[in-house]
C-alpha positions in Angstrom: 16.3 -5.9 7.5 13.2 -7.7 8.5 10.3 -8.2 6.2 6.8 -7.6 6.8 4.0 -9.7 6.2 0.4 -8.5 5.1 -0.7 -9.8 8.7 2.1 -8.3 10.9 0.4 -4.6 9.1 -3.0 -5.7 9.8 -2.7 -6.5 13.4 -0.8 -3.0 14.2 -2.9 -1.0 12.1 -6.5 -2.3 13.6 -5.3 -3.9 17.3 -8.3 -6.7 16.8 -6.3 -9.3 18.2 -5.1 -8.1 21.4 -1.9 -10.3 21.5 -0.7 -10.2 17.8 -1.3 -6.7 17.6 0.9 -6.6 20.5 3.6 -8.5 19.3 3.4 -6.4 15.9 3.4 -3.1 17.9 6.5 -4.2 19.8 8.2 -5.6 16.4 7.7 -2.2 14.5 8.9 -0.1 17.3 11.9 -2.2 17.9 12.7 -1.4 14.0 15.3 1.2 13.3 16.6 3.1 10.3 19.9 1.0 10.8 17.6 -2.3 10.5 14.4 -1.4 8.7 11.1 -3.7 8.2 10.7 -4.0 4.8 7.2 -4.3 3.2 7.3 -5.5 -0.7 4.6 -4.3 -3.1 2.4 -7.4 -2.4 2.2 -6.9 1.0 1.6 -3.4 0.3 -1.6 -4.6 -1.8 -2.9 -7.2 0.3 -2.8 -4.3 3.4 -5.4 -1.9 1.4 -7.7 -4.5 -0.4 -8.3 -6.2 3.6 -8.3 -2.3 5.4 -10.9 -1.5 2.7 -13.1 -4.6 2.1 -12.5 -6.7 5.6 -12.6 -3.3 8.3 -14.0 -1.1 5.9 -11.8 1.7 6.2 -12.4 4.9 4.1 -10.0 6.1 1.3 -8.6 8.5 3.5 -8.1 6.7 6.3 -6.1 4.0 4.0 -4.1 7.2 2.8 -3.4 8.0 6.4 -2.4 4.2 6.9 -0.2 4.1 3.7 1.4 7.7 4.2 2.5 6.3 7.7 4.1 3.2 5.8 5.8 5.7 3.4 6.9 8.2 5.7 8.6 6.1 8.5 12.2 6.0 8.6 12.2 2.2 10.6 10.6 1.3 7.1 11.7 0.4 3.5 9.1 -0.2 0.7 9.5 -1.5 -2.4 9.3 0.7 -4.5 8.8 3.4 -2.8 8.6 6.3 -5.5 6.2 4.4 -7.2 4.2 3.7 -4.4 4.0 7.6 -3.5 2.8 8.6 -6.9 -0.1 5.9 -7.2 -0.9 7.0 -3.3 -1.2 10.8 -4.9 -3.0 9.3 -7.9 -5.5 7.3 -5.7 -6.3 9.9 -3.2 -8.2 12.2 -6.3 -9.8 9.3 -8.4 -12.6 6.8 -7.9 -9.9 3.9 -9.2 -8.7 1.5 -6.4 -5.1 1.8 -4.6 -3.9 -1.3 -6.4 -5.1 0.3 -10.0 -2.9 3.2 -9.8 0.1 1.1 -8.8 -0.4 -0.9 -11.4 -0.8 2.1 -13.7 2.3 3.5 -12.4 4.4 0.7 -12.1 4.0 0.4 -15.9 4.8 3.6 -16.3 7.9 3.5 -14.4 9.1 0.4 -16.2 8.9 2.4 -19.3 5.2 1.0 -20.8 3.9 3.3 -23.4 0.0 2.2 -21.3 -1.2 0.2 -19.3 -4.3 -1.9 -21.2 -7.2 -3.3 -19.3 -10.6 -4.2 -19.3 -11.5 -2.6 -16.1 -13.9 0.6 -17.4 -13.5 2.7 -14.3 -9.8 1.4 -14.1 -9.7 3.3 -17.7 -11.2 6.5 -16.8 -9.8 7.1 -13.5 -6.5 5.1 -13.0 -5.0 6.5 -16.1 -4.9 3.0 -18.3 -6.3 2.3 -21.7 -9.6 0.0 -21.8 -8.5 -2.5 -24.4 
């Protein structure tokens, strides 16, 4: 298994760097279900908050990104359930991707809720404004 940095994801998802995004291309399509990338829940992270605030990709098109992650067989996330149900979760709320895995990571690990201080994180993301 080979593990993905933020940057490797970047470069094959927008090709703004002609050689990198080369390189990353070749790297996930030499990637098999024998010897998967793996991308952690970090990386996972970092990938939407710079699709969405650096290239200013639109929720859906970050779905479309992330459901690609999810649903490649070359590729093993962390996490992956969890990831799936916060990807459902953000695709019908105004709260941000990294919200509702937060949400649901807690929720998976068993916490009764998920406190913050984040208002629209409270109303949409499905935690409890403290």
């Amino acid at each position: 298994m080979t593990g993905l940095d933020t940057n490797i994801l970047v470069r094959y998802f927008t090709m703004d760097d002609l050689d990198q995004s080369q390189r990353a291309e070749a790297l996930l399509d030499a990637l098999t279900p024998d010897e998967p990338g793996f991308i952690s829940l970090v990386a996972l992270i970092e990938l939407a908050w710079v699709l969405r605030s650096k290239y200013r990709l639109n929720k859906t098109q970050l779905i479309r990104c992330m459901e690609c992650l999810l649903d490649s067989p070359e590729l093993v996330v962390e996490n992956h359930p969890v990831v799936t149900q916060a990807l459902r979760r953000f695709a019908t709320v105004k709260a941000d991707f990294a919200d509702c895995l937060i949400e649901r990571s807690g929720h998976l690990a068993g916490c009764s809720r998920t406190v913050t201080f984040d208002l629209d994180a409270s109303r949409s993301a499905g935690m409890s404004l403290l």
